[in-house]
N, C-alpha and C positions, 0 to 999 in steps of 0.2 A: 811148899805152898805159901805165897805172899797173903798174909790178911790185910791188904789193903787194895783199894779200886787205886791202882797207878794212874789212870789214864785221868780220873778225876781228879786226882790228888795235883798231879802236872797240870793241867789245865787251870785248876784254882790257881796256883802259886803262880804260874805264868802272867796269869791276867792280874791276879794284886802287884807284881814287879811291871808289869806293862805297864799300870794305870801310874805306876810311883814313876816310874820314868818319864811318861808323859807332862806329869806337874812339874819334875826337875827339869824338863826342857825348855816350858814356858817361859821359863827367865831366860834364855837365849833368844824367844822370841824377836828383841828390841834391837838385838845386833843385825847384823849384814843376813840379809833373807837365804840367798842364796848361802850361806855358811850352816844357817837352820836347817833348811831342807836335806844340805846334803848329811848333815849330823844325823836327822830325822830317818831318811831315809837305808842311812845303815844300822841304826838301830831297831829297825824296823823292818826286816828284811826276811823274815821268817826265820829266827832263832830262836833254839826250844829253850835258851836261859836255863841251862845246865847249871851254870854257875853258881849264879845266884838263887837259884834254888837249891843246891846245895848248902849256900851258907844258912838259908832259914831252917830247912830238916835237921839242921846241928845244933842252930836256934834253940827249934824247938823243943831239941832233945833234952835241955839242958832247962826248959820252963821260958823260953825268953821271949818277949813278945817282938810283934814283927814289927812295932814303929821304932825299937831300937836296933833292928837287925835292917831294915830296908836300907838306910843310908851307905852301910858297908855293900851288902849286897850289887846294889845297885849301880855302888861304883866297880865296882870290878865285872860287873857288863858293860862298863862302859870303858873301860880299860881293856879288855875283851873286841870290843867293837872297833876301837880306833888300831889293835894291832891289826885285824881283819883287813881294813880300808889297808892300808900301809902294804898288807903282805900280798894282796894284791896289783898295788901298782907295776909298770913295767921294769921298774927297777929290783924289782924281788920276784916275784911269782909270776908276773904279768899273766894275773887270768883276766878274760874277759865274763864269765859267768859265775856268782855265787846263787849257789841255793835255786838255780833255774834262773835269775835275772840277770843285768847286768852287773857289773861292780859299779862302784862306787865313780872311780874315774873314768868309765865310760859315759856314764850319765852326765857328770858335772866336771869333768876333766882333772885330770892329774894336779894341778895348783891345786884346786879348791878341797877334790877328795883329800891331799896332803893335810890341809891346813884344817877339814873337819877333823883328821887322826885327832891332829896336835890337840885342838878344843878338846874334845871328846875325854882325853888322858887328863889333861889341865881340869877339865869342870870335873873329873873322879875327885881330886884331889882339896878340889872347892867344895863337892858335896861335903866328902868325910870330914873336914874341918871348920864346917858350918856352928856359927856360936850356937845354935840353937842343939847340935851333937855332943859340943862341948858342954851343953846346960845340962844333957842329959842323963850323961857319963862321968864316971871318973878322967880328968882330964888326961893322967897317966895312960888310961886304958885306949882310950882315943889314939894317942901318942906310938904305943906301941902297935895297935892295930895298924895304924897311916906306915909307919918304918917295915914292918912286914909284906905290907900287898907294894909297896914302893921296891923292897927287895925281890919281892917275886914275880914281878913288871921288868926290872929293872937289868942289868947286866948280868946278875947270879939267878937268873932267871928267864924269864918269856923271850926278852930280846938277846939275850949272849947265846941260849939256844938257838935262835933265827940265824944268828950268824953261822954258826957251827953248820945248820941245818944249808945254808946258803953256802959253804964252802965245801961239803962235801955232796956235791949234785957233781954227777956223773965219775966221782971217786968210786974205788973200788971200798966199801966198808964193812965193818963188820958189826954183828948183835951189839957186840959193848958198847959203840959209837952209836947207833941208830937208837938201844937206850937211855944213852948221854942224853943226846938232843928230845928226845920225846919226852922225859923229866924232866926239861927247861922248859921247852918250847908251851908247852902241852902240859905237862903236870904241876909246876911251880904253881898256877894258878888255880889251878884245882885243889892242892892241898891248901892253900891260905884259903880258899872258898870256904872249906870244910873246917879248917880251925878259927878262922874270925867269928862263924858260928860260935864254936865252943865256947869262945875266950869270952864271947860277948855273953855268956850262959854262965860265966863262973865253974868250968868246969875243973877239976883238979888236972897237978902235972900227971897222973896216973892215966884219967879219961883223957888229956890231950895227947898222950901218948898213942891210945887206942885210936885216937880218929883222925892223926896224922898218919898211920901206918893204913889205916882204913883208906886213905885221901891218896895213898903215894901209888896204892897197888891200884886202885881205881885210875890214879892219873894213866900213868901206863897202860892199861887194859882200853883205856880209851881211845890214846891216838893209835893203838895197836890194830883198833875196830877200823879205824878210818884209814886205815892203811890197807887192811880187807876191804872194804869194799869198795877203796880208789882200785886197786888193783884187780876186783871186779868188775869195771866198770860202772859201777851204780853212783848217780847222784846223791855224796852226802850231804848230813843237815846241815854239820857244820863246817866242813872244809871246804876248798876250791874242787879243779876241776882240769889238771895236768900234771900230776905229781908224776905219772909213768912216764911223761913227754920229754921233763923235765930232766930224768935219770934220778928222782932221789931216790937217797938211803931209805929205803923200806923194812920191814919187816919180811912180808912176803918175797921179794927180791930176794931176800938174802938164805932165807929158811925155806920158802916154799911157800904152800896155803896153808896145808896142812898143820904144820908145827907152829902157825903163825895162829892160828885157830886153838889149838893147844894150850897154849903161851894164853889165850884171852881167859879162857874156862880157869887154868889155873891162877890167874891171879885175882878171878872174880873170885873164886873159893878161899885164895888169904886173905881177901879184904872184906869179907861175908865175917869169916874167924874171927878178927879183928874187933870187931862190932857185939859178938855174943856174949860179953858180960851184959851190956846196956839193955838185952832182955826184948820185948815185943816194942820196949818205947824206940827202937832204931828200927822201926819197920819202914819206916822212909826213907833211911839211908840205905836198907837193906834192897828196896826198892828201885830207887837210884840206879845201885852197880848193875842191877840184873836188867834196867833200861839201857845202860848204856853200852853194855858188852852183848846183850841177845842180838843185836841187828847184826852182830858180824857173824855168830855161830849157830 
């Protein structure tokens, strides 16, 4: 039994990371309108900020307040967002539906949704290195933080997954390969969510140990979820809307539902494990996994 109101707890942290994004967007206001809107518009699009909620509850775990936790946060929704816009164009996933609306390049076309990615990636990278970050921080910490979510963005991560994940659409694959690509694609940035927390908390290498393995079995358990319920048919929160059409590497595909449902329960239980030194103060993380693996089993 959770001692905590989830439902409040997510909605709080949603709307505080909602309102911080909306300030960091205003300074895009002055540029090219149409480039705002369409930035606005995918950020904006009904995502639960998984993410960056994650990195506060690790925050928090650690004492750390959330004016020095939001800028990291924040950009890794927004790194999040512009892989989104991207992995929808015709050139990768070509959906035309996220989240029930249309995509990104439906609305404002294929140039411009391209060129919000780019922004989008670009101003993560200008938020975290804002001198006023740097005033806040040990400039080292800063430093190391930017090189981590930059690796886990980057080719050993979100995007060398996408490739993977784009080269084996309608291959014959197997579990080891489909959880290659789901710990790129899908986990890299879920575990740096959950350790930029830490690190920005002063957590020891012992506690970041515990909530990278916490972070790794959650990543996995996650796109494992969305791969349940693409292959149930059901509109999810955060994926597209033709992964079966497509031929990918699934989960389900390959195992069944059954086992594929298996697979989520047990790696919410290692990453529950994980967590139980940190005692009733990780009820938010604890929280977390059991939001993000219930919708599938």
């Amino acid at each position: 039994m959770l001692n905590i109101d989830l439902s409040g707890y997510l909605k709080e942290r949603k709307l505080l990371i909602d309102r911080a994004l909306e300030r960091y967007l205003k300074e895009c206001k002055q540029h090219p309108k149409t480039l705002h809107k369409a930035m606005h518009y995918g950020l904006f699009s009904g995502g639960k900020r998984i993410r960056p909620i994650l990195t506060l509850a690790s925050g928090e775990l650690f004492g750390t307040s959330h004016r020095l936790l939001l800028p990291f946060a924040c950009a890794l929704e927004l790194i999040h967002t512009y892989s989104i816009i991207h992995d929808d164009l015709p050139a990768l996933d070509n959906d035309d539906l996220r989240r029930g609306e249309p995509t990104n390049h439906k609305v404002f076309g294929e140039g411009v949704a391209l060129l919000a990615g780019d922004a989008l990636l670009t101003e993560a990278f200008r938020l975290m290195s804002a001198p006023q970050v740097a005033r806040a921080l040990e400039p080292k910490l800063v430093l190391e933080l930017i090189h981590e979510i930059a690796r886990a963005a980057g080719v050993s991560g979100m995007v060398g997954g996408q490739v993977f994940d784009l080269e084996a659409e309608g291959r014959r694959a197997d579990i080891a390969t489909v959880e290659y690509i789901h710990v790129r694609k899908t986990g890299a940035l879920i575990v740096t969510a959950a350790r930029a927390g830490a690190k920005l908390g002063g957590a020891t290498p012992k506690e970041m140990r515990s909530i990278t393995r916490y972070a790794e079995f959650l990543g996995l358990a996650f796109q494992i979820a969305d791969d349940i319920l693409d292959a149930a048919g059901h509109v999810l929160g955060e994926g597209g809307n033709g992964d079966r059409e497509r031929k990918k590497a699934t989960y389900p595909s390959i195992v069944g539902m059954a086992v594929a449902k298996a697979r989520v329960r047990e790696l919410l239980q290692r990453s529950l494990k994980e967590i139980e030194p940190f005692g009733q103060d990780a009820e938010s993380l604890r929280a977390i996994a059991h939001y993000v693996t219930q919708r599938a089993v």
